[in-house]
N, C-alpha and C positions, 0 to 999 in steps of 0.2 A: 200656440206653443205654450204650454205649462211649465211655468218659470217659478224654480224654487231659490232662497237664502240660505246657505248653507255650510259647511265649516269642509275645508278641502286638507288635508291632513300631509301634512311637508313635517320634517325634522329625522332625527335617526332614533335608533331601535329604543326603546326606552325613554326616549327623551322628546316626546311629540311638540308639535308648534303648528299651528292651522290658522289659515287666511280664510275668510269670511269671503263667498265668493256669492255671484249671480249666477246661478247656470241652470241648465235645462231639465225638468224632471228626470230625462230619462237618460241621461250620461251619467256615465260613473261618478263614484265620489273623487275620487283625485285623475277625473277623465277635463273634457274639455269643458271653458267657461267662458262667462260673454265678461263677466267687469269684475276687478276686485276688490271690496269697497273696505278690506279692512283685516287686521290678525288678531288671536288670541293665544297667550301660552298660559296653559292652563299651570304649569309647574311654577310661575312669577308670582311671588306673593302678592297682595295691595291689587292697584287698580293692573291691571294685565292684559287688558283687549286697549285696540285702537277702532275708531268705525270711522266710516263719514257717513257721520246722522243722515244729513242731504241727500246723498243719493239711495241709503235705503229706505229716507223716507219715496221717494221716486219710487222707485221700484216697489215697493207696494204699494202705492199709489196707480200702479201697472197692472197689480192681480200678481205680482207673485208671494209665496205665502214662505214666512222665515219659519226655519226648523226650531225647535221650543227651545237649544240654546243658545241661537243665535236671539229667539226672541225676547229671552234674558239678556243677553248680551246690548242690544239694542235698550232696553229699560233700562239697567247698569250704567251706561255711557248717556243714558239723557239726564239722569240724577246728578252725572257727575260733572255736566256740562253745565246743568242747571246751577249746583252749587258754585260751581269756579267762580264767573263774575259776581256773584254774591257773597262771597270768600275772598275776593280782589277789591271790593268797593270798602268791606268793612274794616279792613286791614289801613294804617296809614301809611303813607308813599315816606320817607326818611332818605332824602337823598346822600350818599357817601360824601365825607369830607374830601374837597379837590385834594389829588396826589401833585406833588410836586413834579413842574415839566421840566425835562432836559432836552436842550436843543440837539437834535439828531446827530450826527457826525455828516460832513459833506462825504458824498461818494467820489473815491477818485477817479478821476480822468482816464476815459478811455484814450490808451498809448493806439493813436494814429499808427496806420504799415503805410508802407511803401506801396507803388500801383505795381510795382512788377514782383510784391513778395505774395503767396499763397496764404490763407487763411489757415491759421493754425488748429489744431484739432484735439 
């Protein structure tokens, strides 16, 4: 079975939104799919796909071949992964000054029935 990456197209008229699917060379675009590893809304400015690196690294890893903007996509999100903990490490941690705590309020008591009254509603 010839397993393509490829961008399955959801959202309304003018306003597109597509998830990054696995599916089969020869199903439709927005036909049936085996996994869906991820979205992109091409309309979001900044970063605007989600993937999971992981499984499409798998999946080609498999023989199936991403379509050239999923294979941007995938390059995009490995830079962007790449920089985060390096962007997290060189940054310093500042922890917020403690808020003042106020002791909760107790809850009151649940008012006991009677065994021959009905449960209220």
């Amino acid at each position: 079975m010839a397993v393509s990456i490829r961008l399955r197209r959801e959202g309304a008229k003018n306003r597109p939104y597509y998830k990054v699917v696995v599916a089969d060379r020869r199903s439709p675009r927005d036909g049936k799919f085996i996994e869906i590893i991820g979205t992109y809304d091409p309309k979001k400015p900044g970063h605007n796909s989600t993937l999971k690196l992981d499984r499409a690294e798998y999946w080609i890893s498999k023989g199936a071949q991403p379509s050239d903007t999923v294979r941007s996509l995938i390059k995009k999100n490995k830079k962007q992964a790449a920089s985060a903990p390096a962007k997290a490490a060189s940054e310093p941690t500042v922890s917020p000054a403690p808020a003042e705590i106020t002791p909760a309020s107790p809850q009151p008591a649940v008012a006991e029935r009677a065994a021959g009254e009905p449960p209220q509603t």
